[in-house]
C-alpha positions in Angstrom: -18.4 4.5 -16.5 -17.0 3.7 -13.3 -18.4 0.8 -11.2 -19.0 0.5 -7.3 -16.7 -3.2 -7.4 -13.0 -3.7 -7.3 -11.5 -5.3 -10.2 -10.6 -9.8 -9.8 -10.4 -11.2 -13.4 -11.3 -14.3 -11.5 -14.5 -12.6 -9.9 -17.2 -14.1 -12.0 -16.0 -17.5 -11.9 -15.6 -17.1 -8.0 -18.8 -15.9 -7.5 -20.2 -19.0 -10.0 -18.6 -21.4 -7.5 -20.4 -19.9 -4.8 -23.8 -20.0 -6.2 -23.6 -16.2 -6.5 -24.7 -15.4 -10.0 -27.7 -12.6 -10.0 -25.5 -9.2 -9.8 -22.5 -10.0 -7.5 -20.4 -7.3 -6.5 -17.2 -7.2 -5.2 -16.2 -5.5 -2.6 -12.8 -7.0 -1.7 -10.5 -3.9 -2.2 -8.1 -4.1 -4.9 -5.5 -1.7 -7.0 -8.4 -1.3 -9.9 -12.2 -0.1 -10.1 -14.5 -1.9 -13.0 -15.3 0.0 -15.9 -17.9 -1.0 -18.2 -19.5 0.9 -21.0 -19.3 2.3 -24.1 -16.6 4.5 -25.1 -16.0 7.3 -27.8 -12.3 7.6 -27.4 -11.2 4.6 -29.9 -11.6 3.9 -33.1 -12.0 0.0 -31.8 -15.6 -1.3 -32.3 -14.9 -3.5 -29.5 -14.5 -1.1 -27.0 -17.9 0.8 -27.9 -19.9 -2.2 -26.7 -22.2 -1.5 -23.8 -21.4 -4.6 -22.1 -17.7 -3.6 -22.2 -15.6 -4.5 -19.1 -12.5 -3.4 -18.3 -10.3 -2.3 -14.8 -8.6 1.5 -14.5 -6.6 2.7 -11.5 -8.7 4.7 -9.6 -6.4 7.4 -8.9 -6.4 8.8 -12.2 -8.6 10.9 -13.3 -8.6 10.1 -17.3 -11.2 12.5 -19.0 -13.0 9.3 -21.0 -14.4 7.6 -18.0 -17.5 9.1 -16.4 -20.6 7.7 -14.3 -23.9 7.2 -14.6 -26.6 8.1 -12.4 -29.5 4.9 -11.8 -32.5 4.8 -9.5 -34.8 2.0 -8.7 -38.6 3.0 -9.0 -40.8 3.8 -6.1 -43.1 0.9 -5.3 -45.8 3.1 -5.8 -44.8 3.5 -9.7 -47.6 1.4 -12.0 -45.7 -0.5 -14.6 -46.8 -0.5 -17.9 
């Protein structure tokens, strides 16, 4: 899926030196997007992890990559 964040392969360790560590984002435009996720286009086991992480130029279009809708409950929503 594609992410929100631009693509540093020095990101997380960045964001470690800051004291940033709970969901960082980066939004510091680059040439790449994130994309994490599964996939069903290789025959690689590696790349069918959900915790996959890879960049992709966001100017193609490749039919493989997708997105995935997410919402944060209401507050008024009783967990279980």
């Amino acid at each position: 899926e594609w992410c929100a964040d631009w693509f540093d392969g020095d990101f997380y360790k960045k964001c470690t030196e800051k004291g940033e560590v709970l969901n960082p984002r980066n939004d510091e435009k680059g040439l790449y997007r994130v994309v994490r996720g599964g996939s069903w286009i290789t025959n690689n086991p590696q790349f069918c992890r959900v915790a996959t992480r890879d960049l992709h130029n966001p100017v193609s279009h490749p039919h493989f990559i997708g997105f995935r809708l997410a919402a944060s409950p209401s507050s008024s929503v009783i967990s279980a």
